[in-house]
N, C-alpha and C positions, 0 to 999 in steps of 0.2 A: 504493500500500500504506500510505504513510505518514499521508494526510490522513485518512483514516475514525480511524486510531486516535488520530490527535492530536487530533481532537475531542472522541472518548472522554475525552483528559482535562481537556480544556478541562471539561467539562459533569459531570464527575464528581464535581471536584474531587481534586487532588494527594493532600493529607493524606488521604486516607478511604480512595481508590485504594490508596496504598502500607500502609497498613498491614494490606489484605488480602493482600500481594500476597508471598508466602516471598523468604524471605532468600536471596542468592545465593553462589555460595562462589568466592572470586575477589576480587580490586579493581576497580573501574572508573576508572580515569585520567585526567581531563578534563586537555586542551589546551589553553591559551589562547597569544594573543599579547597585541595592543595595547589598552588600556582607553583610551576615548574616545571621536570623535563621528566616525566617517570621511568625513562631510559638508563638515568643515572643514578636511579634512586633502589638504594635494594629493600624496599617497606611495599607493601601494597600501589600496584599502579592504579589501581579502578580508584582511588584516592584524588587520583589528578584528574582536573579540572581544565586545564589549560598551561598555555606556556604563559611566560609572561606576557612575548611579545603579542601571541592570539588574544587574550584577554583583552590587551590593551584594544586591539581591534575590535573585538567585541562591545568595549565602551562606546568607542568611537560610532558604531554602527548603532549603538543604542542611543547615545549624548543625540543625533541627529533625525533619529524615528519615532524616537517615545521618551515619554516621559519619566525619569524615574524619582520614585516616591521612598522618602522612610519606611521603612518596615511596620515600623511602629506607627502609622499612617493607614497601615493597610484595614483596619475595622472599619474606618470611617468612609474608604474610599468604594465599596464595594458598592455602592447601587448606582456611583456615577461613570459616566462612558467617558471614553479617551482611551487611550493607549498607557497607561498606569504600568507600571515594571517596578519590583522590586527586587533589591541585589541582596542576597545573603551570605554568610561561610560559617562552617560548622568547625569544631573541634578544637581551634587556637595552634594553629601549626605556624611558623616563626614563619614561612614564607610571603603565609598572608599579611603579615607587617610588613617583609621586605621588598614584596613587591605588587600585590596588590594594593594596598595601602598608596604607594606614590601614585599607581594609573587613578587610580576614583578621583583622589585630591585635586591631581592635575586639572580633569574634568572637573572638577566641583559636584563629584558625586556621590548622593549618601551611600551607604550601606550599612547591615546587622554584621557581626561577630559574635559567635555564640559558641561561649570557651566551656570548654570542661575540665574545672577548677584545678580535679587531683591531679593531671598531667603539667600545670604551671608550679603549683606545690611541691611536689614531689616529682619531675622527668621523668618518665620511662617509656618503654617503648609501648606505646597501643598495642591491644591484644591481638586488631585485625592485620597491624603492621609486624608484627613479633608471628603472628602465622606468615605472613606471605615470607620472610627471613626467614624460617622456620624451612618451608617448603623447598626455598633456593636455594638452602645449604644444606638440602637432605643429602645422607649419602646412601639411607637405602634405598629401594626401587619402588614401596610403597607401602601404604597403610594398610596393616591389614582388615580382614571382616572381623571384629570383637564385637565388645559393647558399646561401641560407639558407631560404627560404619555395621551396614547390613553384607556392603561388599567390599573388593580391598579398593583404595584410594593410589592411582600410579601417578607415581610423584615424579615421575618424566613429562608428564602430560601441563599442557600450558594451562588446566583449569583447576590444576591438583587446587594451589593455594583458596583460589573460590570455592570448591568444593568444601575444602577442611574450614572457612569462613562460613560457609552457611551451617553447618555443622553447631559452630559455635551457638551462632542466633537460635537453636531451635533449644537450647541446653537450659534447664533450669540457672538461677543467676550462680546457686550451691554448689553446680558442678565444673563451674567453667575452669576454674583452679587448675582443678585434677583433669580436665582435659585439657590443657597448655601444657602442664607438668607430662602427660601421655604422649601429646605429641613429640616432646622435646627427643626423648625416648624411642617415639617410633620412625623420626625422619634420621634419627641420629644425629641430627642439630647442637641439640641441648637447647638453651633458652637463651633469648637475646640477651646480652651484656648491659646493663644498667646504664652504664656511661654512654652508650651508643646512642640516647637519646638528649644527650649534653648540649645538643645546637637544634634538635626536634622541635622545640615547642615556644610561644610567647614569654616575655616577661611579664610580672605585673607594673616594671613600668614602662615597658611597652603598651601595653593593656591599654593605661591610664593617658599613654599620648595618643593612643589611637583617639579614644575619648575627647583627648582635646582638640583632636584635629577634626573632631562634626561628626563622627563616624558613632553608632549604638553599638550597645552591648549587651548580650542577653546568656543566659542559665544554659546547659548543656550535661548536665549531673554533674557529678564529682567523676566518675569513672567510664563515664559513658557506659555501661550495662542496656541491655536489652531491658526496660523497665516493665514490663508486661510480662518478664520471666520472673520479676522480682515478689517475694510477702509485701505487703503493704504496707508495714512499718519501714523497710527496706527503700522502698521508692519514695517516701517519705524523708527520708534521712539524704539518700541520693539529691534529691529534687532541692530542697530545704538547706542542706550546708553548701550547696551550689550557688544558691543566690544569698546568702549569709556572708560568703568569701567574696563574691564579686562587690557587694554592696561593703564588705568592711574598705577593699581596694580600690572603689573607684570614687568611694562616696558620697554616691545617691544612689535612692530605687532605683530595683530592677525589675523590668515589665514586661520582660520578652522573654522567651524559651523557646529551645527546636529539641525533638526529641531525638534522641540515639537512633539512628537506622531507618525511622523514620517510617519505615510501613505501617498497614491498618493493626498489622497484627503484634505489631512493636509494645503500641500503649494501648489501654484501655480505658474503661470508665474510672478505674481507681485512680493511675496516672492524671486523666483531667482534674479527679479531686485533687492531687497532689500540687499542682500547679495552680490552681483555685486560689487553695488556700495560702499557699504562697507568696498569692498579690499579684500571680503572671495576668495580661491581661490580651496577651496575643500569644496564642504557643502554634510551633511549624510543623507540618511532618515532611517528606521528603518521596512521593508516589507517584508524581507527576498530578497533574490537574491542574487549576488555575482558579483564585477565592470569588467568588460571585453570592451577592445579596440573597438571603435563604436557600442556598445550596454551600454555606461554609460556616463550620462552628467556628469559631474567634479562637476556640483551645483545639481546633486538627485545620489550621489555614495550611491547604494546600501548597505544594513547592514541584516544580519542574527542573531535576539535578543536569547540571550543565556536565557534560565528559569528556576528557581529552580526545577522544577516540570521535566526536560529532565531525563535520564538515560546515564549512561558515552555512553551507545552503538550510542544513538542518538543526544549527542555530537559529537562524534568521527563519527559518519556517516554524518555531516555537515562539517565537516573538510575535509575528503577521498572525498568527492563525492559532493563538491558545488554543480555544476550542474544540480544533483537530488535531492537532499535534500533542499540543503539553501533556494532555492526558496518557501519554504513553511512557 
């Protein structure tokens, strides 16, 4: 479905396309993570989001088409038309200061950053960055069928690290431990090095320039866990020292939240309590779609994840055409 149209605007051109094409009534909410080269990077590449230099492009082709809006913007804006965009990033990875941070500014454009506090506190390597490391320096051939995999996992194969990633998401929050400690064990890895996350992550006074430089700030748990894997007490505490640590570091309220991972099946209705009560007053999730007037709760706004692996065509056809495209 998607290749004929994305030709379409390859051969069209963008600019000419969109301006025939009506205003939509709604936000669209673009997702990012990592800005960079995920070629050079040995952590998770489905991470990456874009180069710098594409991103930058990306601005540019946005600063000229549509409008982009605060995050924090986005409840209020949802029953009026216009071409409304919103820029997000999740997890506080040091690249996003280093060079996302300059392109928006340059533009003069907002964007959310939505850190998850334990990884500025305390460095290490993410769980889903310490499997894809995990997988790259396996040296045996593969995971076996136990109690974990119904079949064996071949760790030659370019979807091993994806495979042993969704693995993790489906695991209670209790077991996730002992399967990192499993795999370290069965790729023959061992487990990432501590220190190798020593230039990974934001500072908090990075954090707090970001802040001053126009840019929001919003909750992201303390660990990022799968919070719908979580007890309730559990996601509570997640959710809760989350925006306690950001609010003692930046201080002011925090109103904004994206959840971990992001799908339907990630959070649930306890999760929305958790954020509730919190004080969050816009929380994201990350499935594609786009936030529209009685078709979006305020605590699951909609997010369309941008990937390094898109084509400007099927960027720009997420932008022209929410409707059609985001949702995917």
């Amino acid at each position: 479905m998607g290749g004929r149209r994305d030709r379409l605007f390859q051969t069209s051109g963008f600019g000419s396309l969109l301006s025939r094409i009506p205003v939509w009534q709604g936000v669209l909410v673009l997702g990012y993570h990592r800005i960079g080269d995920p070629r050079a990077s040995p952590y998770d590449p489905d991470l990456y989001s874009s180069t710098p230099d594409g991103f930058a492009g990306q601005l540019d082709l946005l600063a000229r088409h549509v409008e982009i809006v605060p995050p924090s913007a986005v409840p209020e804006l949802l029953d009026r038309r216009g071409r409304h965009v919103a820029i997000t990033f999740d997890d506080g990875y040091r690249d996003n200061f280093e060079h996302a941070l300059p392109a928006l500014e340059a533009r003069g454009l907002p964007a959310a950053f939505f850190l998850s506090t334990g990884f500025l506190d305390a460095p290490r390597v993410a769980w889903w960055d310490e499997i894809a490391w995990m997988a790259g320096r396996a040296t045996a051939p593969a995971v076996p069928a136990d109690r974990w995999f119904g079949a064996p996992v071949d760790l030659r194969s370019h979807d091993a690290a994806a495979a042993l990633t969704a693995r993790f998401k489906q695991l209670p929050g209790e077991e996730t431990t002992a399967y990192l400690d499993y795999l370290a064990g069965a790729t023959g890895a061992g487990r990432a090095p501590r220190n190798a996350a020593a230039e990974l992550w934001m500072s908090w006074d990075m954090v707090r320039e970001l802040r001053g430089r126009g840019m929001e700030i919003g909750g992201h748990t303390v660990d990022h866990p799968v919070l719908a894997r979580l007890a309730a007490d559990a996601q509570h505490r997640q959710v809760d020292d989350c925006i306690r640590r950001l609010e003692e570091e930046i201080g002011e309220r925090v109103t904004l939240f994206s959840y971990p991972v992001g799908t339907p099946d990630a959070f649930g209705a306890e999760t929305r309590r958790c954020v509730r009560q919190a004080g969050i007053e816009a929380a994201f999730a990350l499935a594609g779609g786009y936030a529209r007037r009685g078709r979006t709760d305020p605590l699951a706004i909609p997010r369309t994840a941008i990937h390094h692996s898109m084509s400007d065509a099927q960027v720009q056809a997420r932008v022209a055409l929410p409707s059609v495209y985001a949702r995917w």
